[in-house]
Phi, psi and omega in degrees: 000157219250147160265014159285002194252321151321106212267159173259353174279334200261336204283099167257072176300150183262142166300154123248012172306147194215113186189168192311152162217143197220111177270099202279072183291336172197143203291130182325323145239158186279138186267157209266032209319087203279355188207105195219175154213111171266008169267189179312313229291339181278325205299145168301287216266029201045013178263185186312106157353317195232099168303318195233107183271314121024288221255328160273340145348290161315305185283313176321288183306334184280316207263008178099326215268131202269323190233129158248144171272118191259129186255008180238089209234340163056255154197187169041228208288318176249053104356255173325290200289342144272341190294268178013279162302324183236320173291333177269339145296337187216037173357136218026024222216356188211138154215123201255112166278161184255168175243184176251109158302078172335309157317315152330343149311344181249031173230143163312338184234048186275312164323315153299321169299298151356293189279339169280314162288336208283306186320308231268312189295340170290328176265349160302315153122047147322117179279281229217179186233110160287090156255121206279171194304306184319321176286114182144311183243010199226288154001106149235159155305182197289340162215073123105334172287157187286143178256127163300148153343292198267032192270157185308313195284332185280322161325270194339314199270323188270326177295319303196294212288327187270356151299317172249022156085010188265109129349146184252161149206110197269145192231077159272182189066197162222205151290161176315317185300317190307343206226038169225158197281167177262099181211164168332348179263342185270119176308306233246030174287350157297302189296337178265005167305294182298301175279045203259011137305328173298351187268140182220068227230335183273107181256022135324324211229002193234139111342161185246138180327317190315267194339326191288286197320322170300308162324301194306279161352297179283354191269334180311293190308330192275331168249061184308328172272022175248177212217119157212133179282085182296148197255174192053023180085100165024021187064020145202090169298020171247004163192104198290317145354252179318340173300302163261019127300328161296318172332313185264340193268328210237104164294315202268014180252147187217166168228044161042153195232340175318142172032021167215059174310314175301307204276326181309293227293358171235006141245055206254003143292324157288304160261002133348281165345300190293323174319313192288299170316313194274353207336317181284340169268035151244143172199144211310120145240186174200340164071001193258124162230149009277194179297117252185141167288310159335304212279276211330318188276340181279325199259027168275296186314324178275356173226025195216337193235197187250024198319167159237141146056071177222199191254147163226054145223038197304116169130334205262124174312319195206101200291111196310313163242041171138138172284065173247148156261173188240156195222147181306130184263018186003100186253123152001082227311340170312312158259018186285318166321302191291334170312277215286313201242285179341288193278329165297310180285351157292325194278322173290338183093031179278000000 
């Protein structure tokens, strides 16, 4: 064959980088997974993320992991129905956040409805509250405008929430590439290929990434007695920068590693850096569902040891969010307690 023949849709380069590989089997302490979904709400076909919870139990205790955070506990019945399987079945070992039906921003007394579901899932027994990517880009009012993150009803209801003692843990946006034109510059055009509810690049119909993340920002600041966990390095792991400026800004703000091993992972000397600044506000996740023995030993391995150049997708044909390998931030071995453990279990009330 020609290397003229050669499709570029077809070009699967193989590494020939020859460099360490250092097997981490279990976290320096045992850890804490603050952010996972073991529930209905992701699934294609609406049954359980985890068929054999037993059997994930089992994996938990061989990698260390002592707590997973379930966020997708939703309200009202199915509520009751993860609390049911996994926290009251297995008493420390699960702890299930509820979500909001948002939708309710569009009745007049949605606020009130809002605080009225908030209330009702606290007393069920809702460790913390998940709010997703949708407020910001889907959610309108009673006529018809998109309600922002930091808009007055969404203050009223997470100050509410931090009354009663639930941690928030929010996810706006997206990545930065999902809000850029499709065009030959966008790194993330394999995943938007596949995904392409993910792009939210028509700013007719969309925020624009500033405009969210900023929002995302004033609504922190607007609720100081609330715990809030930003998901995704603060939902924007692609420049860490900004990340610590909310950080400085927001006592009450922390952030989460879930799912975004590619973007640490090409910096990992910066974030490193943040850790180290930061210690008590970062905190372990991992977003991988369902839950692996595998992912869990990869992200031990991405923050404990100094490996180059490995994959942090292994088996993916086309590494899912941008074609890079990732290189290990050996974070400080002095702060790994408060990382894998320490600061999720000051937020959970452990």
């Amino acid at each position: 064959m020609s290397i003229d023949d050669i499709r570029l849709r077809d070009w699967r380069p193989q590494r020939q980088l020859r460099t360490r590989t250092t097997d981490v089997p279990v976290p320096a302490v045992p850890c804490i997974d603050v952010h996972n979904h073991l529930g209905r709400w992701l699934t294609a076909d609406g049954d359980w993320m985890i068929d054999d919870v037993p059997g994930l139990v089992r994996m938990m205790d061989e990698r260390h992991v002592d707590s997973i955070v379930n966020l997708d506990g939703m309200w009202s019945d199915e509520l009751e129905a993860n609390l049911d399987r996994y926290d009251r079945a297995y008493p420390g070992r699960f702890f299930t956040f509820c979500q909001l039906d948002w939708a309710q921003l569009a009745d007049p007394e949605g606020v009130q409805l809002l605080i009225a579901q908030l209330e009702d899932a606290a007393r069920r027994g809702a460790r913390g509250v998940k709010v997703w990517k949708s407020l910001g880009l889907r959610f309108r009012g009673p006529a018809g405008a998109l309600v922002m993150p930091d808009a007055p009803q969404i203050v009223t209801v997470l100050r509410r929430a931090g009354e009663l003692g639930l941690p928030v843990l929010i996810h706006t946006a997206d990545p930065i590439a999902f809000f850029e034109p499709l065009d030959p510059r966008n790194e993330r055009l394999d995943e938007l290929r596949i995904e392409r509810a993910w792009w939210f690049g028509d700013h007719d119909r969309y925020p624009t990434f500033d405009a969210l993340l900023d929002a995302h920002a004033r609504l922190v600041l607007a609720c100081p007695g609330t715990t809030f966990i930003g998901a995704h390095m603060g939902c924007v792991a692609e420049d860490l920068d900004r990340v610590e400026r909310l950080l400085a800004a927001a006592p009450n703000y922390h952030v989460d590693i879930a799912g975004r091993m590619a973007e640490l992972g090409r910096q990992p000397r910066r974030f490193a850096r943040l850790v180290a600044a930061w210690p008590d506000r970062v905190l372990f996740g991992t977003d991988i569902y369902p839950a692996s023995d595998e992912q869990y030993r990869l992200h031990f391995r991405f923050l404990e040891s100094t490996d180059e150049g490995f994959d942090y997708a292994p088996g993916a044909p086309i590494p899912p969010q941008g074609r890079w390998a990732v290189s290990a931030a050996g974070i400080d071995g002095a702060l790994l307690a408060r990382l894998y453990r320490g600061n999720a279990a000051r937020i959970l009330g452990l």
